[in-house]
N, C-alpha and C positions, 0 to 999 in steps of 0.2 A: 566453147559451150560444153558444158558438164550433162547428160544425159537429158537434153533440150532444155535443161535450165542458162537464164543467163548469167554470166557470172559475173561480178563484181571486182575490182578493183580499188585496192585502199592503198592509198597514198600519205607514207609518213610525212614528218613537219620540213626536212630538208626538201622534200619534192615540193610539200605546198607552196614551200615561200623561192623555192625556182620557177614554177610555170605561174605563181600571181606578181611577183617582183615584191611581196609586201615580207615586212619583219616578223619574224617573231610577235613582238609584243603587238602589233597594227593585226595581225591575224586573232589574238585574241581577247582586244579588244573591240574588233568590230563583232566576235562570236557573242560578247557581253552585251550588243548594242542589238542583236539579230540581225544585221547586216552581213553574214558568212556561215557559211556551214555549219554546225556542229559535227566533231568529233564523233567517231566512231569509237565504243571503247573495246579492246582486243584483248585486254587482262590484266592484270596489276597495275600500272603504271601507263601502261602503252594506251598510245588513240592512234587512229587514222582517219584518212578521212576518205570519201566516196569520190572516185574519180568524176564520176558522171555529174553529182552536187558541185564541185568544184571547177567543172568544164561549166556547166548552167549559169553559174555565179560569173565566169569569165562574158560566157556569152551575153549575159545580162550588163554588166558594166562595157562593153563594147556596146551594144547599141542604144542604153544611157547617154553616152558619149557621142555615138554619132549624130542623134537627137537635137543632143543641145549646140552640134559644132552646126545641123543644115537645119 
């Protein structure tokens, strides 16, 4: 933490699509559907995205899932 702010965490596309197991193009395709995050944009060309959005979205399709398996 930065002078009791909390800080933030942005996560490029190589990290999103390790800790979701999804593609490239499955990543934004589902941003096009509003099923995943939007992008962060950082400057020209770049995005990231919010760790904490992209843990929520994890957490979220884990108990989706557990839901429909009990």
């Amino acid at each position: 933490m930065l002078d009791g702010k909390v800080s933030q965490t942005i996560l490029r596309l190589p990290e999103v699509k390790s800790c979701t197991g999804l593609s490239r193009s499955t990543i934004y395709a589902r941003i096009a559907l509003g099923t995943f995050p939007k992008p962060v944009g950082l400057g020209g060309r770049a995005v990231g995205w919010l760790a904490t959005e992209v843990q929520d979205w994890l957490t979220h399709c884990i108990q989706a899932s557990r839901k429909m398996v009990g």
